[in-house]
C-alpha positions in Angstrom: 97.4 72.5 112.0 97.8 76.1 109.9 94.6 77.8 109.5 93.7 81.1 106.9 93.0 84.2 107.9 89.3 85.0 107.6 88.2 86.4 104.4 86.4 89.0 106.6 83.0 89.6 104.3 82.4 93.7 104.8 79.5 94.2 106.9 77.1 96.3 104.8 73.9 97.8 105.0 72.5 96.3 102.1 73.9 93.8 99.6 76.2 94.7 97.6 78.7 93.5 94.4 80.7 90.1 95.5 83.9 91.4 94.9 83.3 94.6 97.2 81.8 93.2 99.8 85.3 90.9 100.3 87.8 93.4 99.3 90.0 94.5 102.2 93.7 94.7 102.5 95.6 92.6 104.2 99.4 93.0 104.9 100.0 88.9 105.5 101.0 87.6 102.1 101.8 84.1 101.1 105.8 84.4 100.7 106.1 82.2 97.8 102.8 83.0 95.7 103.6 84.3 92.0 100.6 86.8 90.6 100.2 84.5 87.2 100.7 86.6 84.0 97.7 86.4 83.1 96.4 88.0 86.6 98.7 90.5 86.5 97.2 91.2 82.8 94.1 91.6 84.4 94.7 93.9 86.8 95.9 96.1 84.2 93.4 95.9 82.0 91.1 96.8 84.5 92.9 99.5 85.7 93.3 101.0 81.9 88.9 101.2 81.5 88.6 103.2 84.7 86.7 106.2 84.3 89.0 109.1 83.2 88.2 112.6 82.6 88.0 114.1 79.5 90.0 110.2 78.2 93.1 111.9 79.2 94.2 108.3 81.1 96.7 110.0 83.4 97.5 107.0 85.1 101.2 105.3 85.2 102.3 102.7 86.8 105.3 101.1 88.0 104.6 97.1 88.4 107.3 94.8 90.2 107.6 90.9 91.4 109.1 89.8 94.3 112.9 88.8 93.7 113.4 91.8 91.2 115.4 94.9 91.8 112.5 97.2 90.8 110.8 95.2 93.6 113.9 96.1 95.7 114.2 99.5 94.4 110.4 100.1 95.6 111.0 98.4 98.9 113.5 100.9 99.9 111.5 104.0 99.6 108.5 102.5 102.2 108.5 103.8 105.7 108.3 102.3 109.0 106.0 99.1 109.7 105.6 99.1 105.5 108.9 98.1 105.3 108.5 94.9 107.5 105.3 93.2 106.0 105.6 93.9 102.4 108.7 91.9 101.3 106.2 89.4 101.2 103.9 90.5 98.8 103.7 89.3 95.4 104.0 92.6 93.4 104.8 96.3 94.3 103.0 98.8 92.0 103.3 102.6 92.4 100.4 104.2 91.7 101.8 107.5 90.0 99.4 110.4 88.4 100.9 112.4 85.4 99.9 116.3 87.0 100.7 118.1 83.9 101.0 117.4 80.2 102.1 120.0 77.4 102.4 122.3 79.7 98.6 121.8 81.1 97.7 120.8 84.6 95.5 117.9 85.0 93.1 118.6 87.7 91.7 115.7 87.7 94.8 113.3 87.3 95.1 112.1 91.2 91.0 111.2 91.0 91.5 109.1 88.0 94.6 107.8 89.3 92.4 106.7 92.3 89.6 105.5 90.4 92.4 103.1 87.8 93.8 101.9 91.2 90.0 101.1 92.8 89.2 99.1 89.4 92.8 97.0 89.9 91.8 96.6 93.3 88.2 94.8 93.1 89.7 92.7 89.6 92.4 91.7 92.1 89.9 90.2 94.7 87.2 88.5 91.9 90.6 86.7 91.0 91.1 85.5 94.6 94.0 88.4 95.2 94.4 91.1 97.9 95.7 94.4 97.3 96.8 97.1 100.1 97.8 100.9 99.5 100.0 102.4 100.9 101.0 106.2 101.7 104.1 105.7 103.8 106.9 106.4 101.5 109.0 108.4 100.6 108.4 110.4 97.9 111.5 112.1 96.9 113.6 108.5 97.6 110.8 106.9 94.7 111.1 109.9 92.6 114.9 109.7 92.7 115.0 105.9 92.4 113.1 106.0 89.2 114.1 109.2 87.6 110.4 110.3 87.6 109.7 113.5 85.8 108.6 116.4 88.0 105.0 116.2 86.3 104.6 112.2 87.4 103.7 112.5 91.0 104.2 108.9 93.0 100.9 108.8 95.0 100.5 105.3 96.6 102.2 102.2 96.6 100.1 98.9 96.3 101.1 95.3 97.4 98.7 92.8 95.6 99.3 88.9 96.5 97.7 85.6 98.2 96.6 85.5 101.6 98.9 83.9 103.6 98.6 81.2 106.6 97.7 82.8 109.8 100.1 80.5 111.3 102.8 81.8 108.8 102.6 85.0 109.8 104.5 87.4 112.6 102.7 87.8 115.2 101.6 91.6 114.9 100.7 91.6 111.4 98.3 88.6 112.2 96.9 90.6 115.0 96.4 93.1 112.8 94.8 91.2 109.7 92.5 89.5 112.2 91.0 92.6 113.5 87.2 93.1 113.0 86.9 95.5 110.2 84.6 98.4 111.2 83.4 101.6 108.8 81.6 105.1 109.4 77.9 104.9 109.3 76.6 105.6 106.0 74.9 108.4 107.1 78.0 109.9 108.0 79.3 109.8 104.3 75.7 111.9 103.5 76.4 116.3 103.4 73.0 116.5 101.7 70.6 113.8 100.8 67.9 115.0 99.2 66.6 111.6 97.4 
């Protein structure tokens, strides 16, 4: 009989949105699961309304299915363990902040990036999808595989997809994804609380 991996509820200290208190990220995906266009829509959309500074948006994204030789492209750049689990993820999508534009740094362009990337992530998981990132690539392999401009700087690489089956799944990355999820106290997050 298969059975699902949990969908792990975050243990927090007080309640929380729905959609944050089940986001985590997962590296067994359902082999055969297609993100719907629609979904993937989604995703972007919410990505595209994250806060940005001064509306500057310097957010880019490369987006990829399974089965597609940008997909391919991506999966060669990932390092190690990355490299094993993710061929079964839906869609690859690199994360990549635009640093500089006419001939003005963007301070704020990897924070925004972050923040477009966090707003993709919790759309993903209302929508019954799990997204990990990743930061084990290789940076100058991506930049080289898609002619990126030295002002695009490729930051993370995010798998989104379906849970899988536990029973689907190797071993180790089922070990993994069953693992109790822990966090620092939130105290710990505090420098000065004053309120």
């Amino acid at each position: 009989m298969s059975t699902t991996l949990n969908e792990q509820r975050n243990e927090t200290s007080v309640p929380i949105h729905e959609a944050l208190a089940q986001r985590w990220s997962p590296r067994g995906y359902d082999a055969e699961y297609v993100v719907a266009a629609e979904d993937l829509k989604a995703l972007g959309e919410a990505a595209r309304w994250a806060p940005s500074a001064s509306n500057l948006q310097p957010t880019r994204f490369i987006v990829a299915a399974r089965g597609t030789e940008t997909f391919e492209a991506i999966l060669g750049t990932l390092m190690d363990f990355n490299s094993a689990w993710t061929p079964r993820a839906s869609l690859l999508i690199v994360a990549v902040a635009e640093r500089e534009r006419d001939g003005k740094r963007l301070r704020w362009a990897e924070y925004d990036l972050g923040q477009a990337v966090a707003h993709l992530s919790i759309e993903a998981t209302s929508r019954g999808l799990h997204v990990r990132q990743m930061g084990g690539f290789h940076v100058d392999a991506l930049r080289a595989a898609f002619d990126l401009a030295p002002v695009l700087e490729p930051v993370s690489v995010v798998a989104v997809g379906k849970l899988a089956e536990a029973d689907d799944l190797p071993d180790l990355i089922r070990e993994r994804d069953a693992a109790p999820r822990t966090r620092r106290p939130l105290e710990d997050l505090t420098i000065v609380r004053d309120a």
